[in-house]
N, C-alpha and C positions, 0 to 999 in steps of 0.2 A: 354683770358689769363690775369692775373692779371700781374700787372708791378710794383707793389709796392714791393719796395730797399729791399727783405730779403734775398738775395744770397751773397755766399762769396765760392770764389774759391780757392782752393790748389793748387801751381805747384811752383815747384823745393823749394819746402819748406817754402814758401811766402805764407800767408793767407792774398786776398785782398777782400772788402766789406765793407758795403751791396753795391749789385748792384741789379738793376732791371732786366728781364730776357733779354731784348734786350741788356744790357750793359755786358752781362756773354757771350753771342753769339759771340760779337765782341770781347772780348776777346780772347777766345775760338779759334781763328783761328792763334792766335802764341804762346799760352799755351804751355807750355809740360807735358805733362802727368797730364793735370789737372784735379781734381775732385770738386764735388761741392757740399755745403753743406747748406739747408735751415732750419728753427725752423719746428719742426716736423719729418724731414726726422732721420732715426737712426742714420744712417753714411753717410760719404763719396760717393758720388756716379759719375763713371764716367759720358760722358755727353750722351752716348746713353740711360744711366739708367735716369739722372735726367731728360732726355724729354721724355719720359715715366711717370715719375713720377709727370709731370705740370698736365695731369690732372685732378688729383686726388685733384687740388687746386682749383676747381670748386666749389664751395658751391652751393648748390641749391638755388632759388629761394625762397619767401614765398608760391607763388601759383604753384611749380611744383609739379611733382607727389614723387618730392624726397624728397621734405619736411614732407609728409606725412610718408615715411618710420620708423621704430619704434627701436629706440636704448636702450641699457643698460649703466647704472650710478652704479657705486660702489664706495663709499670713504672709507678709511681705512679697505676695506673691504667687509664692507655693501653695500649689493644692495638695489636701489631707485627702487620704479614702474619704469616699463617703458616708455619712451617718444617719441614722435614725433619730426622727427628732427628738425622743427619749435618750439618746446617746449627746446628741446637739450637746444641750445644756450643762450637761455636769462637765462637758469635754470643755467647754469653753467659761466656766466655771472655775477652772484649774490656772487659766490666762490674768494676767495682772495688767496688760496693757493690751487696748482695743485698738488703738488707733490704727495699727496695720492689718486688719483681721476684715475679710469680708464675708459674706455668705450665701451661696445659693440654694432658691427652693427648687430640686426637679431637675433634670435633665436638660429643660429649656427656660427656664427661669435665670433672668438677668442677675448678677451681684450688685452685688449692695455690700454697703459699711453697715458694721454691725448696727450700731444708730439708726440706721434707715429702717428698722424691720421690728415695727413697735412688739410686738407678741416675745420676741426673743430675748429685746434688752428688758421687758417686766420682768422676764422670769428670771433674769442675772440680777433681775434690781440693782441697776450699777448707780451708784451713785453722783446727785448733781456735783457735789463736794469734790471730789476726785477727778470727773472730770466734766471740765466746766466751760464745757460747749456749748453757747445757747443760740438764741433765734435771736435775728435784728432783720431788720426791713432798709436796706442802703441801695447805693448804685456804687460799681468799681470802677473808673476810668484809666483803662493803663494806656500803658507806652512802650512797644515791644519793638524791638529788630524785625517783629515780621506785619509788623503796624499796629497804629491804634484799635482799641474795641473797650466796649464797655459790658461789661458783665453784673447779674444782679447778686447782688449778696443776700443768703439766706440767715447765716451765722457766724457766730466770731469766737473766740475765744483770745487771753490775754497774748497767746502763742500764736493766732492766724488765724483765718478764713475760710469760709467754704461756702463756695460761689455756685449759680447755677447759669449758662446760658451761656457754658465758656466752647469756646470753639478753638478746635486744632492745638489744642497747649498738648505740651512736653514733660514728663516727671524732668525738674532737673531744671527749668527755666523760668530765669530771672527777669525782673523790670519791674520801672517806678508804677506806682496807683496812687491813685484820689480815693480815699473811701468817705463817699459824704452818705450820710442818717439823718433822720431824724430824732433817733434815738441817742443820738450823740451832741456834745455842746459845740461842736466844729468839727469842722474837713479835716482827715486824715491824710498826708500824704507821708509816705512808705516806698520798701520795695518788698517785693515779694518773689517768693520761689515756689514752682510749683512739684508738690509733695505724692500729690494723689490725683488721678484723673480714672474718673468714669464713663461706660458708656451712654450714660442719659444725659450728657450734658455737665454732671455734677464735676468739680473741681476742688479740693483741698489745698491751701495756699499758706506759708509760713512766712509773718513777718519777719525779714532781715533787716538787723538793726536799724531798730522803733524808737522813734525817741522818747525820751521818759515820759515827758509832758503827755504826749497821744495814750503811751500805755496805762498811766494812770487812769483817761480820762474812757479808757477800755475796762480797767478792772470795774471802776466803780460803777459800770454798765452790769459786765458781768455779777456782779453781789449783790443786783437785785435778786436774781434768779438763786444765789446760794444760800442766804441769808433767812431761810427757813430756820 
């Protein structure tokens, strides 16, 4: 198991980290209702999910046989040949900016954001600092030409959103939201555009002109999680 500091736990409203997984463990035993949240994982996850989820933080080796396994690269879009997950790494290695870059495992394996596929962003070790995507626990209320719907928010960053539970959105479509948290000191209202859309539901969403007051009241969210 890897023990390198990228855990940060939630309970009773308090976001503390990075810890490493033996320092989340000992926490964990006078938590209340904590959840935990690492770079990679979508959301929140209690702690029977997050040790299930350790691992998947296994990176293979260079000489096992799961190096040789064959993944898919897509940036804005576009699909690369495909690679060997010994090839994976270094090729996406060479990239400065993830946010358009997905990735498939196999032939019939779903995409994913790089973010989404914990084993891959360890091995990039991309860091929190750079980009500064984290977890929050909200609800979205929008207001669309094609109707209302409320979507759950998994994460934020000081630039937008990334929701899960979005139905029928558009790259390219706009409208007002309420983002209310807990983890926030008030309701958010916004518009937003949307950036990215997946097949499991997941949606990427860019605040359009935020107002200062709200983004502040976002960074200084976000700076728990960087502030290692």
């Amino acid at each position: 198991m890897t023990q390198a500091k990228i855990w940060f736990i939630l309970s009773e409203g308090q976001v503390k980290g990075p810890h490493d997984q033996s320092e989340i463990e000992t926490l964990l035993v006078s938590a209340k209702d904590p959840q935990i949240w690492g770079r990679g994982l979508p959301e929140w996850l209690n702690p029977t999910r997050w040790r299930q989820s350790l691992k998947n933080l296994q990176a293979p080796s260079a000489n096992s046989p799961e190096a040789e396994e064959i993944w898919h690269v897509r940036i804005e879009g576009k699909e690369k040949n495909p690679f060997k997950y010994s090839e994976l790494v270094p090729f996406l290695k060479n990239l400065t900016d993830f946010s358009a870059v997905d990735v498939r495992h196999g032939e019939n394996g779903a995409w994913k954001e790089v973010y989404a596929v914990p084993r891959v962003v360890e091995a990039l070790g991309i860091s929190r600092r750079s980009h500064p995507r984290v977890p929050i626990v909200g609800t979205l209320d929008c207001k669309s030409a094609q109707g209302d719907f409320s979507a759950r928010v998994i994460s934020i960053s000081e630039g937008g959103l990334g929701i899960n539970d979005a139905k029928s959105l558009q790259i390219g479509q706009k409208f007002k939201a309420t983002l209310t948290s807990p983890n926030l000191f008030s309701s958010i209202d916004t518009t937003c555009e949307v950036v990215y859309v997946g097949n499991d539901g997941y949606a990427g969403l860019r605040f359009v002109g935020l107002p200062a007051e709200f983004k502040n009241s976002i960074i200084e969210y976000v700076n728990k999680f960087a502030s290692a």
